[in-house]
N, C-alpha and C positions, 0 to 999 in steps of 0.2 A: 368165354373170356375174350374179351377186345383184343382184337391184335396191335400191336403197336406201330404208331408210323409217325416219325416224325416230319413235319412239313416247315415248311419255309415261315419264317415270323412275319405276318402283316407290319405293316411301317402304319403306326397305329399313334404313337407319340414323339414326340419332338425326340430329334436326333441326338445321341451323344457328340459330346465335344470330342476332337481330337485324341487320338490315345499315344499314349506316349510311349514309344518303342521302346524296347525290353524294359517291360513293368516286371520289376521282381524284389522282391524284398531281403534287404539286404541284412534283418535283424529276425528272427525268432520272435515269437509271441512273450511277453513278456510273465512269469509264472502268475509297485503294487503299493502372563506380565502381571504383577506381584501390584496389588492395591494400596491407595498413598494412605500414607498414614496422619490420624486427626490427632492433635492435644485432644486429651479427657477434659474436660470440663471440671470445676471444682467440685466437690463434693456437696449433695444436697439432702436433706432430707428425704426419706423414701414417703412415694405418695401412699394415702391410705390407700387400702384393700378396697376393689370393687364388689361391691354386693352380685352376689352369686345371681341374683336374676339379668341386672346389666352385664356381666362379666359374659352371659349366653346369647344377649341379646347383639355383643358386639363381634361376637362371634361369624364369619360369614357361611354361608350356606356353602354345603359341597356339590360341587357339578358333577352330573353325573358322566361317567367313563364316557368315552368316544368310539365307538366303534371300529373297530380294525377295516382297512380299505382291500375290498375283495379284489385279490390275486385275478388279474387278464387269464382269461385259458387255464385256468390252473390245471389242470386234468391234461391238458397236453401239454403245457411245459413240465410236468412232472413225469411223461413218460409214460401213463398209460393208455393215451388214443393216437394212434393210425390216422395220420392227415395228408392232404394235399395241399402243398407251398404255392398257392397258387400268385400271378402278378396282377397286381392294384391297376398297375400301368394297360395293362392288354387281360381283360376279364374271360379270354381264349386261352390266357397259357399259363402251364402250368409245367413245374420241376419234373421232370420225369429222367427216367434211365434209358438209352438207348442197347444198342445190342451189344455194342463193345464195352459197356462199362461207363462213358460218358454221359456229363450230367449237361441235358438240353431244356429248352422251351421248348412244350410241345403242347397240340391239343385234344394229346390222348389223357383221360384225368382215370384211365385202369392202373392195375395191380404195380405198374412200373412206375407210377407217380405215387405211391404210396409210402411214406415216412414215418418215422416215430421220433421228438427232439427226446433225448437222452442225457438226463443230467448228469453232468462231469464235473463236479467240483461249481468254481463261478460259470462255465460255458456248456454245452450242449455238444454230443456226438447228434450225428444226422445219420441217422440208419434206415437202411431200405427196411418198410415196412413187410414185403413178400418175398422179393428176391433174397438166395442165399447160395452162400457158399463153402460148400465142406458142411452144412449143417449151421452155417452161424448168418447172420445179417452182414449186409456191409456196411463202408461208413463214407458219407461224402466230403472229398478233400478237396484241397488247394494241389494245383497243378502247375510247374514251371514250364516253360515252351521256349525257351531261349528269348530272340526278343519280340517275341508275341505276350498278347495279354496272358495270364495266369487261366488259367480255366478249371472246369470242378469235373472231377471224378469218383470214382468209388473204388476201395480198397480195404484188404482186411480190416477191421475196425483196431487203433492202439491207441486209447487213453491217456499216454503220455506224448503223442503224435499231437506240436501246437499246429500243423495243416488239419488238422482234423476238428480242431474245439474251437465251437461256431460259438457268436455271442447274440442272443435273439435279444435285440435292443426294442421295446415298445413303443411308436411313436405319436405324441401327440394329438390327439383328434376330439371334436366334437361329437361326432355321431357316426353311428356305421362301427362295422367290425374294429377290431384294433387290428393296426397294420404295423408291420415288423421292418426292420432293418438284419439283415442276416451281413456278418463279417469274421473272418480267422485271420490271425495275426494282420489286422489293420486293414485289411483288404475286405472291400463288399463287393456281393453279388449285386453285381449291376449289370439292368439291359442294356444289349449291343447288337444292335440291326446290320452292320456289318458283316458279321462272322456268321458262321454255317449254323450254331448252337446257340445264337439267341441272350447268349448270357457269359459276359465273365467275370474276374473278382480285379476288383481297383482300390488301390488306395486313394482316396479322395484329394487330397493334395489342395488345390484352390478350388478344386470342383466340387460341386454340390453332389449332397444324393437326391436322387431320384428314382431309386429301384425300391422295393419294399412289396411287402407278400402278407395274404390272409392266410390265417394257419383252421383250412374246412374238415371239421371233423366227420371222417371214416368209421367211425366205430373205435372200439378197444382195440388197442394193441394187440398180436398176440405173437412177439416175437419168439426165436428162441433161446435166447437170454438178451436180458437188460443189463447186463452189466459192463 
Protein backbone atom coordinates (compact mmCIF):
# COMPACT_ATOMS: atom_id res chain seq x y z
CA UNK A 1 0.00 0.00 0.00
CA UNK A 2 1.23 3.66 -0.96
CA UNK A 3 2.03 5.60 1.80
CA UNK A 4 0.55 8.69 2.00
CA UNK A 5 2.16 12.20 1.66
CA UNK A 6 0.64 15.08 1.18
CA UNK A 7 2.57 17.73 -1.05
CA UNK A 8 2.19 21.32 -1.74
CA UNK A 9 -0.56 22.11 -4.68
CA UNK A 10 1.11 23.19 -7.96
CA UNK A 11 -0.31 26.96 -8.90
CA UNK A 12 -1.69 25.18 -11.92
CA UNK A 13 -4.96 27.59 -12.44
CA UNK A 14 -5.93 31.00 -12.12
CA UNK A 15 -6.00 32.24 -8.75
CA UNK A 16 -8.82 32.56 -6.31
CA UNK A 17 -10.32 35.92 -5.65
CA UNK A 18 -9.88 37.46 -2.47
CA UNK A 19 -11.50 35.56 0.57
CA UNK A 20 -13.46 37.00 2.74
CA UNK A 21 -12.53 36.88 6.56
CA UNK A 22 -14.43 34.86 8.72
CA UNK A 23 -16.50 32.87 6.09
CA UNK A 24 -19.05 31.19 8.29
CA UNK A 25 -22.56 30.55 7.77
CA UNK A 26 -24.74 32.19 9.73
CA UNK A 27 -28.01 29.69 8.76
CA UNK A 28 -28.19 25.84 8.69
CA UNK A 29 -28.90 24.02 5.65
CA UNK A 30 -32.06 24.28 4.89
CA UNK A 31 -34.25 20.74 5.55
CA UNK A 32 -37.86 23.59 0.36
CA UNK A 33 -55.43 31.45 -12.49
CA UNK A 34 -58.99 30.26 -13.34
CA UNK A 35 -59.76 30.44 -17.42
CA UNK A 36 -62.24 33.31 -18.95
CA UNK A 37 -65.12 32.34 -19.64
CA UNK A 38 -66.90 32.11 -23.33
CA UNK A 39 -70.94 32.64 -24.05
CA UNK A 40 -72.24 29.24 -25.46
CA UNK A 41 -73.13 29.73 -28.73
CA UNK A 42 -76.79 29.16 -29.82
CA UNK A 43 -77.98 25.92 -30.10
CA UNK A 44 -77.36 23.95 -33.34
CA UNK A 45 -78.18 21.08 -34.84
CA UNK A 46 -75.75 18.12 -34.08
CA UNK A 47 -73.66 17.24 -37.06
CA UNK A 48 -74.19 13.75 -38.60
CA UNK A 49 -72.13 10.77 -37.46
CA UNK A 50 -68.79 10.19 -39.25
CA UNK A 51 -68.46 7.07 -40.94
CA UNK A 52 -66.42 4.70 -38.85
CA UNK A 53 -63.68 4.44 -41.73
CA UNK A 54 -63.21 8.58 -41.60
CA UNK A 55 -63.89 8.69 -37.84
CA UNK A 56 -60.02 6.24 -37.82
CA UNK A 57 -58.68 7.80 -40.50
CA UNK A 58 -58.96 11.30 -38.50
CA UNK A 59 -57.76 9.81 -35.79
CA UNK A 60 -53.84 10.69 -35.16
CA UNK A 61 -51.11 8.16 -34.93
CA UNK A 62 -49.63 7.44 -31.24
CA UNK A 63 -45.94 8.34 -30.88
CA UNK A 64 -44.02 6.06 -29.50
CA UNK A 65 -42.86 6.52 -25.48
CA UNK A 66 -39.53 8.41 -24.98
CA UNK A 67 -37.07 6.94 -23.44
CA UNK A 68 -36.09 7.75 -19.88
CA UNK A 69 -32.56 9.89 -19.88
CA UNK A 70 -29.75 7.58 -18.23
CA UNK A 71 -28.93 8.66 -14.72
CA UNK A 72 -24.84 10.21 -14.77
CA UNK A 73 -22.79 7.71 -12.50
CA UNK A 74 -25.77 5.99 -11.45
CA UNK A 75 -23.82 3.18 -9.50
CA UNK A 76 -21.94 5.75 -7.72
CA UNK A 77 -24.41 8.09 -6.78
CA UNK A 78 -26.33 5.47 -5.50
CA UNK A 79 -23.68 4.32 -3.23
CA UNK A 80 -22.30 1.21 -4.52
CA UNK A 81 -18.69 2.19 -6.06
CA UNK A 82 -15.64 3.30 -4.04
CA UNK A 83 -14.37 6.52 -6.01
CA UNK A 84 -11.73 9.19 -6.16
CA UNK A 85 -13.04 13.03 -6.08
CA UNK A 86 -10.57 13.86 -8.14
CA UNK A 87 -10.11 18.08 -9.50
CA UNK A 88 -10.98 19.07 -13.25
CA UNK A 89 -8.88 22.15 -12.22
CA UNK A 90 -5.27 20.17 -11.45
CA UNK A 91 -5.71 16.44 -13.06
CA UNK A 92 -2.76 15.75 -10.13
CA UNK A 93 -5.12 16.08 -7.16
CA UNK A 94 -7.24 14.49 -5.66
CA UNK A 95 -9.60 14.51 -2.09
CA UNK A 96 -7.65 12.55 -0.01
CA UNK A 97 -7.44 12.15 4.13
CA UNK A 98 -4.49 13.23 5.79
CA UNK A 99 -3.32 11.71 9.26
CA UNK A 100 -5.18 13.91 11.49
CA UNK A 101 -8.38 13.51 10.12
CA UNK A 102 -8.33 16.54 7.51
CA UNK A 103 -9.60 16.69 4.19
CA UNK A 104 -6.66 17.88 1.52
CA UNK A 105 -5.54 17.93 -2.14
CA UNK A 106 -3.19 15.59 -2.54
CA UNK A 107 -1.47 13.41 -5.35
CA UNK A 108 -1.62 10.25 -3.45
CA UNK A 109 -4.96 8.75 -5.40
CA UNK A 110 -4.34 5.19 -2.51
CA UNK A 111 -6.68 4.01 0.07
CA UNK A 112 -6.96 7.52 1.82
CA UNK A 113 -8.60 9.11 -1.38
CA UNK A 114 -10.97 6.56 -1.49
CA UNK A 115 -14.90 7.61 -0.97
CA UNK A 116 -18.26 6.31 -1.33
CA UNK A 117 -21.29 9.35 -2.00
CA UNK A 118 -24.03 7.93 0.30
CA UNK A 119 -27.52 8.80 -0.26
CA UNK A 120 -29.25 10.70 2.34
CA UNK A 121 -32.48 11.79 1.60
CA UNK A 122 -32.14 14.78 -1.33
CA UNK A 123 -28.02 15.04 -0.52
CA UNK A 124 -25.25 12.69 -0.14
CA UNK A 125 -22.87 11.65 3.19
CA UNK A 126 -19.17 11.47 1.75
CA UNK A 127 -17.73 8.51 3.58
CA UNK A 128 -14.24 7.32 3.55
CA UNK A 129 -14.17 4.45 1.52
CA UNK A 130 -11.11 2.30 3.69
CA UNK A 131 -10.46 4.41 6.58
CA UNK A 132 -12.47 3.56 9.87
CA UNK A 133 -13.34 3.99 12.99
CA UNK A 134 -14.50 1.95 15.91
CA UNK A 135 -15.54 -0.44 13.06
CA UNK A 136 -17.64 2.20 10.97
CA UNK A 137 -16.52 4.79 7.98
CA UNK A 138 -16.26 8.36 8.48
CA UNK A 139 -17.97 11.19 6.91
CA UNK A 140 -16.61 14.42 5.42
CA UNK A 141 -17.81 17.61 6.97
CA UNK A 142 -17.91 21.39 7.08
CA UNK A 143 -15.33 22.81 9.49
CA UNK A 144 -15.60 26.43 11.29
CA UNK A 145 -12.11 28.07 12.11
CA UNK A 146 -13.19 31.27 13.51
CA UNK A 147 -12.26 33.87 10.77
CA UNK A 148 -10.52 31.61 8.54
CA UNK A 149 -12.15 29.87 5.53
CA UNK A 150 -14.40 26.80 6.51
CA UNK A 151 -12.46 23.69 5.81
CA UNK A 152 -13.49 19.80 5.46
CA UNK A 153 -12.96 17.14 7.81
CA UNK A 154 -13.85 13.81 8.76
CA UNK A 155 -16.07 12.88 11.72
CA UNK A 156 -18.40 10.08 12.94
CA UNK A 157 -20.74 9.97 10.17
CA UNK A 158 -24.71 11.65 11.55
CA UNK A 159 -27.36 11.90 9.01
CA UNK A 160 -29.05 14.45 10.55
CA UNK A 161 -25.57 16.39 10.71
CA UNK A 162 -26.58 19.58 7.64
CA UNK A 163 -22.35 19.87 7.85
CA UNK A 164 -22.37 16.59 6.76
CA UNK A 165 -25.13 16.43 3.59
CA UNK A 166 -23.22 17.20 0.51
CA UNK A 167 -25.34 18.11 -2.77
CA UNK A 168 -23.46 16.44 -5.82
CA UNK A 169 -24.72 19.15 -8.49
CA UNK A 170 -23.93 17.69 -12.24
CA UNK A 171 -22.60 20.29 -14.45
CA UNK A 172 -23.15 21.09 -17.79
CA UNK A 173 -20.84 19.73 -20.56
CA UNK A 174 -20.45 18.60 -24.01
CA UNK A 175 -18.01 15.90 -23.73
CA UNK A 176 -15.63 14.17 -21.39
CA UNK A 177 -16.76 12.77 -17.91
CA UNK A 178 -19.47 14.69 -16.09
CA UNK A 179 -17.99 17.02 -13.60
CA UNK A 180 -19.54 17.84 -10.25
CA UNK A 181 -20.13 20.70 -8.06
CA UNK A 182 -19.81 19.42 -4.38
CA UNK A 183 -21.58 21.85 -1.55
CA UNK A 184 -23.15 21.61 2.32
CA UNK A 185 -25.35 24.20 3.53
CA UNK A 186 -24.46 26.62 0.63
CA UNK A 187 -20.97 26.36 0.92
CA UNK A 188 -18.58 24.61 -2.15
CA UNK A 189 -15.49 22.86 -2.16
CA UNK A 190 -13.42 25.25 -3.79
CA UNK A 191 -9.69 25.28 -4.76
CA UNK A 192 -7.48 27.57 -2.72
CA UNK A 193 -3.65 27.89 -3.54
CA UNK A 194 -3.31 29.86 -0.54
CA UNK A 195 -3.77 27.56 2.41
CA UNK A 196 -1.73 24.54 3.38
CA UNK A 197 -4.83 22.01 2.19
CA UNK A 198 -5.51 23.06 -1.23
CA UNK A 199 -9.20 23.28 -0.75
CA UNK A 200 -11.83 25.05 1.17
CA UNK A 201 -15.73 25.29 1.26
CA UNK A 202 -17.22 29.10 0.11
CA UNK A 203 -20.30 30.45 -0.30
CA UNK A 204 -20.16 31.71 -3.67
CA UNK A 205 -21.53 35.11 -3.01
CA UNK A 206 -20.82 37.35 -6.39
CA UNK A 207 -18.15 34.84 -7.04
CA UNK A 208 -18.21 32.30 -9.46
CA UNK A 209 -17.56 28.58 -9.18
CA UNK A 210 -14.76 27.23 -10.49
CA UNK A 211 -13.87 24.01 -8.37
CA UNK A 212 -15.73 20.92 -9.58
CA UNK A 213 -14.40 17.03 -9.55
CA UNK A 214 -14.64 13.61 -11.60
CA UNK A 215 -16.19 11.14 -9.49
CA UNK A 216 -13.22 7.77 -11.10
CA UNK A 217 -14.51 4.63 -10.24
CA UNK A 218 -12.56 2.24 -7.80
CA UNK A 219 -14.44 -0.56 -7.83
CA UNK A 220 -17.44 -1.52 -5.50
CA UNK A 221 -17.87 -0.36 -2.46
CA UNK A 222 -17.41 -2.53 0.31
CA UNK A 223 -18.11 -0.48 3.32
CA UNK A 224 -19.10 -1.37 6.65
CA UNK A 225 -22.43 -0.13 6.55
CA UNK A 226 -24.19 2.17 4.11
CA UNK A 227 -26.45 3.47 6.21
Amino acid sequence: MRRFVTLPLPVRVAALGAVVAGLALTQGCAGTAAADTIAAPPAAAPPAAAPPAAAAQAKPAAKPAAKPAVKPDKAILAGRRQINLNLVQDPDGTLSVDRTGRVNLADDFGSRALFVLVPNGKTHLIKTGKITKGGEALCVSLKRNGTKPLTLVTKSCNAGDPWQQWTVEAQKGRSGPVKYALSSCSAYIQWFRYGTSGVIAQELGDDTLHTTFTLTDRGPAKLPTLG
